[in-house]
Phi, psi and omega in degrees: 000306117029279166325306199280316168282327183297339201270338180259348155302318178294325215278320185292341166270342169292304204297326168330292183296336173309277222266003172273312186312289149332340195243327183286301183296348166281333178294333190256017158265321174291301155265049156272309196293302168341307192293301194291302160341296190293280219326334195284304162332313162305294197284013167258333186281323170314326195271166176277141171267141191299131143082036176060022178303161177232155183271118156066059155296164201225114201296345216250334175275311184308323181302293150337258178280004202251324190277289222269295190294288183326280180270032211343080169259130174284322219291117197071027156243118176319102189274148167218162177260158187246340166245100197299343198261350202206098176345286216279335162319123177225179185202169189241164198248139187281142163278175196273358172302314194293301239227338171279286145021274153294336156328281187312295160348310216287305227273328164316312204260304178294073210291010196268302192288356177293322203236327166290197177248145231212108182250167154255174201209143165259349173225197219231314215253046171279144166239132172224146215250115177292152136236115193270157166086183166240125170299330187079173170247147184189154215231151183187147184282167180330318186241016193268098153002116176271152164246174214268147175239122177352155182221116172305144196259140186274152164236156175260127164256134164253112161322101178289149186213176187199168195292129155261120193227163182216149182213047194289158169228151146219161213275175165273342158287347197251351171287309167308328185289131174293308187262025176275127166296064191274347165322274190342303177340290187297281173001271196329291210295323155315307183327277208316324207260315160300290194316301181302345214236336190257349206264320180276002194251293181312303177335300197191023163272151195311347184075010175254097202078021208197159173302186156240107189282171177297322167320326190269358182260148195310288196101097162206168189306306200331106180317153157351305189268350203222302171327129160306157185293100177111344169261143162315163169249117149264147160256135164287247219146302194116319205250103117004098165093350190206160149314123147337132195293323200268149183029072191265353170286350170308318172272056167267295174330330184252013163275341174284309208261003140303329200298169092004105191313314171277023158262331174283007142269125183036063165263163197208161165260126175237151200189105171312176172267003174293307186315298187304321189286341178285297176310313177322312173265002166336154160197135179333186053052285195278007203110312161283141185269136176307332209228132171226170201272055197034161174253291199250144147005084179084024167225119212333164159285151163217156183239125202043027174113323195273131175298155194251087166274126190256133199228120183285314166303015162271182186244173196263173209258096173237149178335136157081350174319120194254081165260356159235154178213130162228134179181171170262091189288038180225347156231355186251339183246144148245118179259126191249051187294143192243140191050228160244182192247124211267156182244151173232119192250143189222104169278359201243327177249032185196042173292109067249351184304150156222135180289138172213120210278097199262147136213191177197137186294120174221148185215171191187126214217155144283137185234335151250106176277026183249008164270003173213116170250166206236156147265166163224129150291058184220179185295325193195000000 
């Protein structure tokens, strides 16, 4: 008996070793099969593609420029409408390469939009609910009657906005060029022409069709606590038209400490550059110049600690002049884009050019005003 299990016991470690021997050549077949797959990959991913193919291309864009921009073929291009009042007006909706594209122009070009806060919109009628003032607080004893405490009051923002349009051309030969970049093109030419039209509107538009810049809303001396609700805090200069002769970066200094402690995280200076060159030679007591320079590449200049954004649509230093502003425009302005940016290609009133008609919604509010204080240049 004895005899018999030992003898079936050997036979279950052979069938063991069989089927361990079977399981090793599969695993070393597999990544064998493995290998040669990526490798096959690899050398496909190395050659260059033929006949102008493109890698992981996006049927929605090629459509978009090579049919409707190139060649205006409507045909499997998204038609939207640009007008509510009017059917037969029709406009293509920009892909999102194409409009991410420009976005990226705006932020580049446009230094207001760089530093507020930048919402999308599904309508025209955005709103955001302020809430001013203090509930307040009050101390009592164990048994002592609480009596009722002030209740903060809601303010409504509505951004005023307006239609942004661009109307760049190009010829049909130059559409017809294979090796013309016209994605790229379009990107640029839009950017550029928004960006000069959105950058001076944030600044000081009037808010009629158009954002409402920070300038334009009232300005007075009146402190935090006593000013009305939606007007700035200025500071004076002492001078009409200039810096105080003697030490003038001191009021640079007491325009940081109007500011608020939790607004001065990430707070910035905006200024054209006639306004910065003047400041650029300011110096300490001791020597040192106030405005010191980026350290590395592509990092802002500062001034009293703070980064120097320069937006030339600020104004120059004049009697009475608003040429500076420091704050944190990341809580105190809102820029409101409302959709995509729609394009109309028109070959018909500027022939051999084609017009290609952008437009895009935009809108734009102060929404804290106690996040941006102003100099004024005057006596007082």
């Amino acid at each position: 008996m004895d005899d018999m299990e030992m003898k079936a016991d050997a036979l279950d470690g052979a069938f063991d070793a069989v089927l361990a021997a079977e399981a090793v050549d599969e695993l070393k077949a597999s990544v064998a099969a493995l290998k040669a797959q990526v490798d096959a990959q690899a050398v496909a991913a190395s050659r260059l593609p033929l006949d102008g193919a493109k890698a992981a291309a996006d049927p929605a864009r090629d459509a978009f420029v090579e049919r409707y921009i190139r060649r205006g073929i409507d045909a499997g291009v998204e038609m939207k409408s640009l007008s509510g009042a009017s059917g037969g007006e029709g406009g293509y909706a920009v892909p999102r390469e194409i409009d991410g594209a420009i976005a990226a122009t705006l932020k580049g070009l446009s230094p207001i939009r760089s530093i507020a806060t930048v919402v999308q919109t599904g309508t025209s009628g955005y709103r955001k609910l302020i809430a001013t003032g203090a509930m307040g607080a009050g101390w009592v004893g164990e048994t002592d009657a609480r009596p009722a405490t002030a209740t903060r009051s809601f303010a409504e923002i509505a951004p005023p906005s307006g239609e942004l349009y661009a109307n760049p051309a190009a010829s049909q030969a130059m559409l017809d060029d294979a090796m013309f970049n016209v994605e790229d093109w379009l990107a640029g030419e839009l950017g550029r022409e928004f960006a000069v039209a959105e950058g001076a509107a944030f600044v000081s538009g009037n808010g009629t069709n158009r954002p409402k810049g920070f300038l334009s809303y009232t300005a007075t001396n009146e402190a935090d606590g006593v000013r009305a609700f939606g007007s700035l805090q200025y500071l004076a200069t002492g001078t009409a038209g200039a810096f105080p002769a003697a030490t003038p970066q001191d009021k640079l200094v007491e325009l940081v400490h109007a500011l608020k402690a939790p607004y001065r995280q990430g707070a910035c200076w905006v200024m054209n550059s006639d306004t910065l060159a003047r400041i650029r030679k300011f110096k300490t007591s001791d020597g040192a110049f106030i405005w010191q320079p980026g350290m590395v590449e592509g990092q802002a200049a500062t001034l009293l600690g703070y980064p120097v954004v320069e937006a030339e649509d600020m104004p120059d230093v004049a009697a009475n002049s608003l040429s500076i502003a420091f704050g944190n425009f990341r809580a105190g302005y809102l820029i409101a884009d409302r959709g995509e940016t729609r394009i109309l290609r028109d070959p018909f009133s500027n022939k051999p050019f084609v017009h290609f008609y952008a437009t895009k919604r935009v809108g734009g509010a102060i929404i804290d005003s106690q996040a941006i204080k102003l100099m004024k240049f005057a006596a007082s």
